[in-house]
C-alpha positions in Angstrom: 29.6 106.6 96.9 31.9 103.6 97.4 29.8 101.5 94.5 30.1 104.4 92.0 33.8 105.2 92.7 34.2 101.5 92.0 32.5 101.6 89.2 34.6 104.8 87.3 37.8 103.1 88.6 36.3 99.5 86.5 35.5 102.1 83.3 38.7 104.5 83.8 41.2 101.0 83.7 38.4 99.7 81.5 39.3 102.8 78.8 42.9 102.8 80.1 43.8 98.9 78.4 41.3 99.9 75.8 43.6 102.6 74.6 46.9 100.9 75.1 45.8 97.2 73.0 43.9 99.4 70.2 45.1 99.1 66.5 46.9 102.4 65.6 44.4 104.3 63.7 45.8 105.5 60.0 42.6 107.6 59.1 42.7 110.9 58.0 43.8 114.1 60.7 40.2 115.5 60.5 38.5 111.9 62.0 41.9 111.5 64.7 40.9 115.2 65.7 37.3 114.5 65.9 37.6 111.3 68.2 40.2 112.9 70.3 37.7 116.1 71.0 35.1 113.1 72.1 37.0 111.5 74.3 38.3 115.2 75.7 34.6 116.3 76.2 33.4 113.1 77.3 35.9 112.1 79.9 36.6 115.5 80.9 33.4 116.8 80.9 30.1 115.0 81.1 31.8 112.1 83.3 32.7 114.6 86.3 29.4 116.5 85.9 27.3 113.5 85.4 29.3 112.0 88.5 29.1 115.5 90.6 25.2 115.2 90.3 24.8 111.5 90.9 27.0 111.9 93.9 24.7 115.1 95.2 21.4 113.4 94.5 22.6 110.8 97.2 24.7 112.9 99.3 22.3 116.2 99.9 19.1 114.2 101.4 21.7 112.0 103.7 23.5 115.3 105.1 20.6 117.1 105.6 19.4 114.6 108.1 22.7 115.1 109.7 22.0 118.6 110.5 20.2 119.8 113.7 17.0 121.1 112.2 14.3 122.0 114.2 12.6 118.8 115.5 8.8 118.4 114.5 7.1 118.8 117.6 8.6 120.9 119.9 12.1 122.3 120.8 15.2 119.8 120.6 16.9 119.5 124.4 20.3 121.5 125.1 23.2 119.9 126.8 26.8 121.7 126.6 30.0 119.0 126.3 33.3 121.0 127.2 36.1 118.5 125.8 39.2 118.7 128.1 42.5 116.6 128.1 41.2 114.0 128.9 38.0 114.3 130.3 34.0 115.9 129.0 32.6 118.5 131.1 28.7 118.3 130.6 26.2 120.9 131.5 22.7 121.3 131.8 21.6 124.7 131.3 19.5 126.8 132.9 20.5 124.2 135.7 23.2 123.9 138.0 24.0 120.1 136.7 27.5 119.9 135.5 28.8 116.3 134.9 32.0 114.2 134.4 32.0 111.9 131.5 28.5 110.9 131.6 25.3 112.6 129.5 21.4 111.2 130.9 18.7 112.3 128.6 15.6 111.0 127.7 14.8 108.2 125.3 12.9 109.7 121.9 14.1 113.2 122.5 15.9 115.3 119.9 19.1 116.4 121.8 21.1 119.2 120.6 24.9 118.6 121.9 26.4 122.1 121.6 30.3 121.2 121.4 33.6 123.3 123.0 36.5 122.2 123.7 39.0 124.1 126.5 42.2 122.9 124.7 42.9 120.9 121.6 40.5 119.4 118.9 38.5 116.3 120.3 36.1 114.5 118.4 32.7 113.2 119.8 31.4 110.2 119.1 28.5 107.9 120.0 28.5 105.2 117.3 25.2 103.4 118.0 23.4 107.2 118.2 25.0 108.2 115.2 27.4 110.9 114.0 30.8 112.8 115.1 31.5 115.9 115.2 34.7 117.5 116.2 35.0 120.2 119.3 37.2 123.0 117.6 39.0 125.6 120.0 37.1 129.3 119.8 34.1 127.8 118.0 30.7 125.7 119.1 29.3 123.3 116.7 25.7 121.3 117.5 25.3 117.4 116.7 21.8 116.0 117.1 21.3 112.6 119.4 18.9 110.9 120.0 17.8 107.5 121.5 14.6 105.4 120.5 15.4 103.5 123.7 16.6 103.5 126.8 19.7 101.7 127.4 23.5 102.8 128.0 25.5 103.8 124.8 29.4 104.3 124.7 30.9 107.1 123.7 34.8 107.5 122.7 36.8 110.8 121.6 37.5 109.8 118.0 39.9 112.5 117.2 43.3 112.0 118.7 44.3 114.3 121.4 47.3 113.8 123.3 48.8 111.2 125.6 45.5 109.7 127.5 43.4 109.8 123.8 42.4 106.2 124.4 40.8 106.9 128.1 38.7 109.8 127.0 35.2 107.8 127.3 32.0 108.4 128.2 28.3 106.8 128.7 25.0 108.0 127.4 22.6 107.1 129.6 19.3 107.4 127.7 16.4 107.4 130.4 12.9 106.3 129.9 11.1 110.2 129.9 9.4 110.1 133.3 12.4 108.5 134.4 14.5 111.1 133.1 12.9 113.9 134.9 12.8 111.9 138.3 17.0 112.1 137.5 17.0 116.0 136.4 15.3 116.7 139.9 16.8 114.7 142.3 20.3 116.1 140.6 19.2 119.7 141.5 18.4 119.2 145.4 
């Protein structure tokens, strides 16, 4: 989107000195009226369509791998985050897990994060999983993880939310899939 928004910018100044160094045209009113009508239909209309559709062609396939679609194989795992000043609440459900700052799931696992927040707007962000999403008061919205390998990623609220914004961290903990059930049971003794 960046390149092509260049790339009008380069034509619009492009047409812009174009229009301003011209030779003042002393042909009749019907040509003048004609060439204006061009420029009106083709500035004003096929260069916003043509660059609404270009911009959709990319745009469409990319979002729709952003949204949490049913995985494949199998059900995508469920983990609540509860954003508070200035902490995350994380639950497992149909557990009795609840969690402080840290998320452990299993490594090449589609995980469904179902965002809340008990206060103000945070946003949730793991930059080397991908994606943020905000956690909006009175509403729940999902963001899809997930980690081809184990390891330890950072997350950061990237929305700010009051005095202690820069604090509110977190870890992923991404678990190799035996290992990650050997966690999930000896959290629930």
């Amino acid at each position: 989107m960046f390149a092509y928004a260049t790339l009008v910018l380069i034509a619009v100044v492009g047409l812009w000195l174009y229009a301003m160094r011209r030779p003042q045209d002393t042909g009749d009113e019907q040509h003048q009226r004609r060439i204006h009508n061009r420029w009106i239909l083709g500035g004003g209309v096929v260069l916003p369509t043509v660059s609404i559709i270009l911009l959709l062609i990319f745009g469409i396939p990319i979002g729709q791998r952003m949204l949490p679609l049913p995985p494949a194989n199998g059900e995508a795992m469920r983990i609540e985050v509860i954003g508070h000043q200035w902490w995350w609440e994380v639950r497992y459900p149909d557990t009795n897990i609840v969690l402080s700052n840290e998320i452990h799931i299993p490594a090449n696992t589609p995980i469904d994060i179902h965002l809340t927040t008990a206060d103000v707007i945070h946003g949730f962000w793991v930059p080397r999983l991908g994606g943020k999403l905000d956690a909006i008061p009175g509403r729940t919205n999902v963001l899809r993880l997930q980690a081809d390998n184990p390891g330890v990623y950072r997350g950061q609220c990237a929305e700010f939310c009051g005095m202690h914004h820069a604090t509110m961290q977190f870890t992923v903990e991404a678990h190799a899939p035996e290992n990650f059930t050997l966690w999930l049971e000896a959290q629930q003794k």
